[in-house]
C-alpha positions as CSV (number, residue, x, y, z in Angstrom):
1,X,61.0,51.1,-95.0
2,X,58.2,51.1,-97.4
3,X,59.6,51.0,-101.5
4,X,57.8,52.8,-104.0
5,X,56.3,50.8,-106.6
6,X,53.9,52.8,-108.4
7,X,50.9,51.5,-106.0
8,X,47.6,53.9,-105.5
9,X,44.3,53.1,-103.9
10,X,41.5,53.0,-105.2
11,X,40.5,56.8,-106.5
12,X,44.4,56.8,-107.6
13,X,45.7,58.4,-104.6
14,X,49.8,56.8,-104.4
15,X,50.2,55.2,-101.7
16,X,53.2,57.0,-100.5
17,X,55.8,56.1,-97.4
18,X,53.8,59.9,-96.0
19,X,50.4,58.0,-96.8
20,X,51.4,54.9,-95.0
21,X,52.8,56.9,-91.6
22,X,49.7,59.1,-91.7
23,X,47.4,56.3,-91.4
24,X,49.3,54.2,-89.4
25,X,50.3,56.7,-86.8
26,X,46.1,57.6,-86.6
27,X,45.5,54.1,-86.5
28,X,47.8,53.4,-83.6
29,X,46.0,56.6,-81.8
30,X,43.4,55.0,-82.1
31,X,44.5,51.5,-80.8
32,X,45.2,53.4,-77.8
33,X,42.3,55.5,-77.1
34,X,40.7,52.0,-77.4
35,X,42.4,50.7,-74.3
36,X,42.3,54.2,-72.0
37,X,38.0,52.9,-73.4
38,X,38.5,49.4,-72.5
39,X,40.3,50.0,-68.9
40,X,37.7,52.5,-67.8
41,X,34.8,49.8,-68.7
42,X,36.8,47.0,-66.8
43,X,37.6,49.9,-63.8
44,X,33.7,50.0,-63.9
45,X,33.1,45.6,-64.1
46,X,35.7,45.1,-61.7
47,X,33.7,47.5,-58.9
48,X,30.3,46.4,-59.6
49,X,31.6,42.5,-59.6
50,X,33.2,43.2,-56.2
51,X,29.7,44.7,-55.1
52,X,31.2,48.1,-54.8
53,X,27.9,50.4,-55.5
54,X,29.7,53.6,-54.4
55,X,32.4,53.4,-56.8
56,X,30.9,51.9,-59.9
57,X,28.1,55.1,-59.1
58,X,31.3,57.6,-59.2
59,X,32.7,56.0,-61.9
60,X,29.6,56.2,-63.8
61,X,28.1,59.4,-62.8
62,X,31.2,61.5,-62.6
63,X,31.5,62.4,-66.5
64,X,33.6,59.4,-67.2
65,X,30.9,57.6,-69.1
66,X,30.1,60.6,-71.7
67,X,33.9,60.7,-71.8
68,X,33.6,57.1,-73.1
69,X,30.9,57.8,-75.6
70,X,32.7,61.1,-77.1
71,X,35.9,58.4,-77.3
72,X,34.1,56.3,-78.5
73,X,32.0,58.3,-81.5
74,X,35.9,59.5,-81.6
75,X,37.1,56.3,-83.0
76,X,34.1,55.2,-85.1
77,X,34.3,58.8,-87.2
78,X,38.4,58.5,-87.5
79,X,38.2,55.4,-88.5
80,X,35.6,55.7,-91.0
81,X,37.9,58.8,-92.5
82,X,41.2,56.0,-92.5
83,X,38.7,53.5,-94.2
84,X,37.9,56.7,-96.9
85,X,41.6,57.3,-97.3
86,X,42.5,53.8,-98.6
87,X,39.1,53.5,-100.8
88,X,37.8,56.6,-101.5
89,X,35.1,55.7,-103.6
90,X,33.7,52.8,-101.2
């Protein structure tokens, strides 16, 4: 359990034990929209490596890559508002 000691972040924002959760349950949400990312991409190696045209095309073409992308932009944008929570004025 996180003590209290008076700490802030830069911008003076505490860094409270409801500070630390926040950002560390977002950051594991993150973590694992990361791998659903990472095990659609290998879905989509692993086909085209076994020469499987048809399913790498479905995989591809069915909306999973722009669900990827979104994901993706997803991460980038929530972590750049993690990153402005610990140093604001960075």
């Amino acid at each position: 359990m996180y003590q209290h000691h008076n700490t802030t972040v830069q911008g003076g924002v505490p860094v409270t034990e409801d500070f630390l959760l926040k950002n560390s349950s977002e950051i594991l949400k993150l973590s694992n929209q990361a791998k659903m990312v990472f095990h659609y991409l290998e879905q989509i190696a692993y086909l085209k490596a076994k020469g499987d045209q048809e399913g790498t095309s479905f995989l591809i073409y069915s909306g999973g890559l722009d669900d990827v992308i979104d994901s993706v932009q997803d991460i980038q944008t929530k972590l750049q508002e993690i990153s402005n929570d610990l140093c604001p004025d960075e």
